[in-house]
C-alpha positions in Angstrom: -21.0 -7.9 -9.6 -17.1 -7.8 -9.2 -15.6 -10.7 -7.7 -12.7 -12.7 -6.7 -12.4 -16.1 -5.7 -9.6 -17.5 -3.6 -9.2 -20.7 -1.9 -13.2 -21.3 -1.9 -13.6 -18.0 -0.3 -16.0 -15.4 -2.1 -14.6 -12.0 -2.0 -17.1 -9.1 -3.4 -18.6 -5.9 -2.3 -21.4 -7.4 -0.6 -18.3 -9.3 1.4 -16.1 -8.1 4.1 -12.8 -7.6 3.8 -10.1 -10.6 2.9 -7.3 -9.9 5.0 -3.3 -10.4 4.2 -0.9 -10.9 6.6 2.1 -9.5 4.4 5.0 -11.4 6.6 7.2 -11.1 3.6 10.7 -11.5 5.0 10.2 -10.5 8.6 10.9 -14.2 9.0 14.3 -13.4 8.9 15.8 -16.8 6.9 13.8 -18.4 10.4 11.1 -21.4 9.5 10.8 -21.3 13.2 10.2 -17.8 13.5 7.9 -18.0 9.9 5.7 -20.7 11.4 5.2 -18.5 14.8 4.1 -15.9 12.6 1.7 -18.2 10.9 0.2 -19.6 13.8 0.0 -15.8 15.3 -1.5 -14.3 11.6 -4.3 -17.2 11.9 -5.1 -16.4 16.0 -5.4 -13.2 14.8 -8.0 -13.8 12.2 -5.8 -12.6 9.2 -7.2 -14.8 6.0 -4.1 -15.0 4.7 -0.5 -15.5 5.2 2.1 -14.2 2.4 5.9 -14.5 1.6 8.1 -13.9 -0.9 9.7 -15.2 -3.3 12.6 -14.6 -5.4 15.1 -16.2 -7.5 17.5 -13.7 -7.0 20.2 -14.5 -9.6 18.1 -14.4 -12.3 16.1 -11.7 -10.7 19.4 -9.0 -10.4 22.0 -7.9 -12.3 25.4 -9.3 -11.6 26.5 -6.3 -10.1 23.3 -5.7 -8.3 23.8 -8.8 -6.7 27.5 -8.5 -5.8 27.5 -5.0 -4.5 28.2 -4.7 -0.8 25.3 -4.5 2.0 26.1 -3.9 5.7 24.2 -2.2 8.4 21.4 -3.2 10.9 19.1 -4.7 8.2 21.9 -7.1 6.3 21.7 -10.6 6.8 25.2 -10.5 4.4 28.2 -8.8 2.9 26.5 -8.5 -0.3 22.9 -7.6 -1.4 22.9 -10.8 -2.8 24.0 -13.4 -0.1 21.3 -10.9 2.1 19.0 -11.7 -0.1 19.7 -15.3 -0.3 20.2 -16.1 3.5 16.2 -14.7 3.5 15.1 -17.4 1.0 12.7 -20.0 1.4 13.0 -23.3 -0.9 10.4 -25.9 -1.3 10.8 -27.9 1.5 10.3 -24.6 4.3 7.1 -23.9 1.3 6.0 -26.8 1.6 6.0 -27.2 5.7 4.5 -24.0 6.1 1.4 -25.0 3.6 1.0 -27.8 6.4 1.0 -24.9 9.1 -1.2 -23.1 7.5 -3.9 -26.3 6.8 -4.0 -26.9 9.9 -4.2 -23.4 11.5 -6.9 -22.8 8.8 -5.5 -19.7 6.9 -4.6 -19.4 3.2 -1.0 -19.7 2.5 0.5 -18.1 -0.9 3.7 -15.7 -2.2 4.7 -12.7 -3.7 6.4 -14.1 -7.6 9.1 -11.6 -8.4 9.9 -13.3 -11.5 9.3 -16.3 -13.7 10.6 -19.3 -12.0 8.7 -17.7 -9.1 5.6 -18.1 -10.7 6.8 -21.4 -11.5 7.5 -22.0 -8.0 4.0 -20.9 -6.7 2.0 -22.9 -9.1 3.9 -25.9 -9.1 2.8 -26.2 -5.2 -0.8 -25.0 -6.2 -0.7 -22.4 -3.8 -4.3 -20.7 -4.2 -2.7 -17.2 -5.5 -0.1 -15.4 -6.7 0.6 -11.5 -5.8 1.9 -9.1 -8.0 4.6 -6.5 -6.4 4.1 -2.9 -7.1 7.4 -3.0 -8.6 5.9 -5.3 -11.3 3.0 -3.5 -12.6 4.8 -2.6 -15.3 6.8 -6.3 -16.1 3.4 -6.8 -18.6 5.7 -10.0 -19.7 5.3 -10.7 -16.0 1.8 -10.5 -15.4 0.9 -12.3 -19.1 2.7 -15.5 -17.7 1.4 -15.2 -13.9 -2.4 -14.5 -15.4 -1.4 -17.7 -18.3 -1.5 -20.4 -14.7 -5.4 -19.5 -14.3 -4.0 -18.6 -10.2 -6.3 -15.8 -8.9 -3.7 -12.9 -9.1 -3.7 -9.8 -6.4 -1.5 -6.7 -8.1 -0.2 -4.0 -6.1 -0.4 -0.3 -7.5 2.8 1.7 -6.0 3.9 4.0 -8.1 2.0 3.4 -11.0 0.2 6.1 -13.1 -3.3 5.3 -14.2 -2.2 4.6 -17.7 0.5 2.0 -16.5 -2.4 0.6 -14.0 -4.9 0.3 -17.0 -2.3 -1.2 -19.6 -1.6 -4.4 -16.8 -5.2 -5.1 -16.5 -5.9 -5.1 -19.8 -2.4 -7.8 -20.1 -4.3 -9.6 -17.6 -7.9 -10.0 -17.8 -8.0 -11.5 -21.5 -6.0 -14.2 -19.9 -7.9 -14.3 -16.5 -10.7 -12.8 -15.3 -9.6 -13.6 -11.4 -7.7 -10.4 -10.5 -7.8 -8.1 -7.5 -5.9 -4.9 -7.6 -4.8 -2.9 -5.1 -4.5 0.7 -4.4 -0.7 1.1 -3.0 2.0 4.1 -2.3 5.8 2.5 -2.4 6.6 4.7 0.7 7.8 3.1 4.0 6.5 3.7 5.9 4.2 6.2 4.5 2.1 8.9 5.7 -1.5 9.8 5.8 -1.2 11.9 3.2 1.1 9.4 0.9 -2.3 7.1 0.9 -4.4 8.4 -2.1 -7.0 6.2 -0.5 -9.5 8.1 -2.9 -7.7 6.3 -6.1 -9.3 3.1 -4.7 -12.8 4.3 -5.9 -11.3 5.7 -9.7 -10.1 2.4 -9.7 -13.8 0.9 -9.1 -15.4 3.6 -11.5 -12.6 2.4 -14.2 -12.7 -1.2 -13.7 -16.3 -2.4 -12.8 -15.8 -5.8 -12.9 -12.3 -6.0 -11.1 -12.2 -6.1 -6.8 -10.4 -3.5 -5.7 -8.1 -3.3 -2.4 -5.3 -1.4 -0.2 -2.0 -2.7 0.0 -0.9 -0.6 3.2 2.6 1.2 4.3 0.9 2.9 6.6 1.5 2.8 10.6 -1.2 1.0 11.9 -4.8 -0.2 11.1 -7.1 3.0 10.4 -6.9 3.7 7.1 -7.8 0.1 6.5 -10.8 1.1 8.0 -11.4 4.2 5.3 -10.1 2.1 2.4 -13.0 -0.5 3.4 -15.5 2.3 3.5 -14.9 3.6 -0.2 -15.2 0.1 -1.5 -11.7 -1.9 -0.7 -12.1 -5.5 -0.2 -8.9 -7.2 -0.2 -6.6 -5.5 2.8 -2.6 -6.3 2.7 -0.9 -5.1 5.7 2.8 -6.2 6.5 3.1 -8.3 9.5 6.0 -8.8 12.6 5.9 -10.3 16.2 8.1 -7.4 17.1 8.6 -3.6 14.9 11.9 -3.2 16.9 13.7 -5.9 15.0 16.4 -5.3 12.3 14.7 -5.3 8.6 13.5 -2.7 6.8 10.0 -3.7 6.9 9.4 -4.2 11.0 8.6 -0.9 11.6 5.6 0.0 9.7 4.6 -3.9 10.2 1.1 -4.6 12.2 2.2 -6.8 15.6 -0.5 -9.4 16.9 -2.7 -7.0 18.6 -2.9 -4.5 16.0 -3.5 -7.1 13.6 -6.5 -8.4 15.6 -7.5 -5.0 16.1 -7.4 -4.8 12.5 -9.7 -7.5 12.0 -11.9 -6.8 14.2 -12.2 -3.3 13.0 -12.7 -3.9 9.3 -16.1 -6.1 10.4 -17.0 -3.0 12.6 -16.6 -1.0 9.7 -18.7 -3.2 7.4 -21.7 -3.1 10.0 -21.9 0.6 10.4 -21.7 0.5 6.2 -24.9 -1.2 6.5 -27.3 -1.2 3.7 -27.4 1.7 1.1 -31.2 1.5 1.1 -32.6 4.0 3.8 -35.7 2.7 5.4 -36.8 2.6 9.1 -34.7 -0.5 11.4 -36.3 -2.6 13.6 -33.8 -1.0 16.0 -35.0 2.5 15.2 -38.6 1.7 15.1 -39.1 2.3 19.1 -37.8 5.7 18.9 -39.8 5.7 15.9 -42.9 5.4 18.1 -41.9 7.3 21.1 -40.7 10.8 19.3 -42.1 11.0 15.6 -45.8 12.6 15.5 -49.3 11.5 14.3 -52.5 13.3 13.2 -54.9 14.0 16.5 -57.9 16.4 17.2 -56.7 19.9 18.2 -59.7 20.0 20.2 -63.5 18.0 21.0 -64.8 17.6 17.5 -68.7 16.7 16.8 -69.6 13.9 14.6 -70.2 15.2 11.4 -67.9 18.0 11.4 -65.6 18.6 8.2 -61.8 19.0 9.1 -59.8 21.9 8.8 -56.4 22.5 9.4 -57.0 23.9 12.5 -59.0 21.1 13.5 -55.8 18.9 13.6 -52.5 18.7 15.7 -49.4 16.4 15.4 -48.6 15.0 18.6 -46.4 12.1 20.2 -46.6 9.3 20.2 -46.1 8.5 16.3 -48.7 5.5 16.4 -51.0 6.7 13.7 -51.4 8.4 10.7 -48.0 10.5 10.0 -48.3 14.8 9.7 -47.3 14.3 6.1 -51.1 12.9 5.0 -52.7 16.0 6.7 -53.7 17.0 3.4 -55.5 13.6 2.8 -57.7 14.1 5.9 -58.9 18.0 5.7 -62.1 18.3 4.2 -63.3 15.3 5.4 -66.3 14.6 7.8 -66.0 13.2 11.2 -68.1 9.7 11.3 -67.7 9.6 15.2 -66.9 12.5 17.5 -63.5 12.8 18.7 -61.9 14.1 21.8 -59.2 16.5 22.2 -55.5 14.1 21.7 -57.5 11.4 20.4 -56.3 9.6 16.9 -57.7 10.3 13.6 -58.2 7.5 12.1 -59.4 6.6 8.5 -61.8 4.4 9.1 -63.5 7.3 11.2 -63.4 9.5 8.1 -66.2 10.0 5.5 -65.6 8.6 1.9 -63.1 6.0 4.3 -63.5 3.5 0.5 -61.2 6.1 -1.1 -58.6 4.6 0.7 -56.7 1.9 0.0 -58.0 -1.0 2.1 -55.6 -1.0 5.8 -54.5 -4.5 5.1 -52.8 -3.1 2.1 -51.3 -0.3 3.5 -47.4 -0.7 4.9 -47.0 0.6 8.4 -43.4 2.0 7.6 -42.0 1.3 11.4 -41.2 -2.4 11.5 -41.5 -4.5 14.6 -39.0 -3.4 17.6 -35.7 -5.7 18.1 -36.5 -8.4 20.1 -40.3 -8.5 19.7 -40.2 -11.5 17.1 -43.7 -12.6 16.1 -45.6 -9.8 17.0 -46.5 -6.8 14.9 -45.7 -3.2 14.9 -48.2 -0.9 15.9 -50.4 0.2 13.7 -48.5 3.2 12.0 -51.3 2.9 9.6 -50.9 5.1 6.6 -47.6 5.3 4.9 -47.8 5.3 1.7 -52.0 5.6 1.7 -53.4 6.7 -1.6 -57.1 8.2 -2.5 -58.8 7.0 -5.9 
């Protein structure tokens, strides 16, 4: 069975979804505002809260870093001093960790380069994420995957062969990967999603957990990436879309984040179980509407049954229509009234079949009748030696 392990928590396909609270940089350079987000990620029920990190002079060229940046979304003259006024060191790392202990949610960053990574596991955050951008930096991902963190790898823009040669860099160092189906579009559409790439990814790599890093405006494709086998879910994260900052506006808020939640463990109810069998829940409609085998008609002891002897009737509390075949040809032991129940213990040769106590009713006991047992249904499943 695939799975990943993070902070103690088992994440697998008989799990629900682990849920990321991408804030990224919609802190704005604020610990204040950072720590509200927390706080609101964790009230929401998000499993995790994520940020960034970069050391952005090693991470960009000089001129990169130097060239100019204005508009709504700059926080300075330069990409660089943007960048850098968004930054986080180790003592705003190391307060929110405490935020997040105590607010019970899982606290680790995006690495966008080496000293990153360095960063990260030097606090012994629980995990390190892999940008989209990234999935080709195989230099990258050997020396993430060489800490033994649990690494989560996004997928934007990658082609299959590009996805395949980074988890084959990473696994032979460490087995503890997720990887998620992503589109670096922002925000992006329905149709930008590819949400069925999450199950080639779970054909091509059987042992790896497989999730959806989401663009997208709001929560519902979560819901369809859980469906076809997603179970990490990263969706970007903002007390307010209207603010400046390029992410904002295809950020969840609070409510939608709850609502996404809340929807992912509606989703993995009405999943269910992929073996088909007859509910307790079902089993009274089971009863009321489904059929059994009765006399058509007043039948003398000692008759032999025919087909048009018998009739299928409500309510399904006996033998099912299906073992007609099983009962024609048969004599009668006791007369039998028009409606009433054949039975097989009324039957002649009854020691061909399978003793009752041996024979599965196939409608389990109703919801809220614990301790006592289903009707008879008697017959599912009989056989004749």
């Amino acid at each position: 069975m695939r799975e990943f392990q993070i902070a103690g928590r088992r994440v697998a396909d008989d799990t629900g979804s682990y849920v990321i609270a991408e804030i990224g940089h919609n802190h704005g350079g604020s610990l204040e505002k950072a720590e509200e987000l927390f706080r609101a990620a964790a009230a929401a029920g998000a499993h995790a809260a994520k940020l960034q990190k970069r050391d952005n002079k090693s991470l960009f060229t000089k001129a990169m870093y130097d060239q100019p940046y204005t508009g709504r979304n700059s926080y300075g003259p330069t990409y660089g001093t943007h960048r850098e006024a968004l930054e986080f060191g180790r003592a705003e790392y190391v307060h929110l960790a405490g935020v997040a202990a105590e607010v019970g949610i899982d606290f680790f960053s995006t690495a966008f380069d080496r000293p990153s990574v360095d960063f990260v596991a030097e606090l012994d955050l629980p995990a390190i994420k892999i940008a989209s951008a990234d999935v080709t930096n195989t230099p990258l991902l050997e020396y993430a995957a060489k800490t033994g963190k649990p690494l989560i790898v996004s997928t934007g823009g990658a082609t299959m062969d590009e996805v395949r040669r980074a988890v084959e860099t990473i696994l032979p160092l460490n087995p503890q990967l997720a990887l998620l189906q992503c589109t670096a579009v922002y925000p992006a559409a329905p149709s930008d999603l590819n949400l069925a790439v999450i199950e080639t990814f779970r054909r091509e790599f059987p042992d790896v957990v497989i999730g959806f890093s989401g663009h997208d405006l709001g929560p519902e494709a979560a819901y369809l990436a859980h469906a076809v086998g997603a179970r990490v879910v990263e969706k970007h994260f903002t007390m307010d879309r209207t603010l400046p900052g390029t992410d904002h506006q295809f950020s969840l808020d609070p409510v939608q984040l709850a609502e996404l939640v809340t929807g992912l463990e509606r989703t993995r109810q009405a999943l269910g179980s992929p073996v088909k069998q007859c509910s307790s829940t079902e089993a009274p409609a089971v009863r009321k509407m489904g059929k059994k085998i009765v006399a058509a008609r007043d039948l003398p002891v000692g008759h032999v049954l025919t087909e048009d002897d018998l009739a299928y009737r409500s309510p399904g509390d006996g033998m099912k229509p299906y073992l007609s075949g099983l009962v024609v040809g048969r004599a009668l032991l006791m007369p039998l009234r028009a409606d009433d129940t054949v039975r097989i213990q009324d039957l002649a040769d009854a020691a061909d079949f399978r003793p009752l106590d041996e024979i599965p009713t196939g409608v389990p006991a109703a919801a809220g009748t614990a301790g006592q047992e289903a009707p008879a249904m008697a017959t599912e499943g009989v056989v004749v030696h």
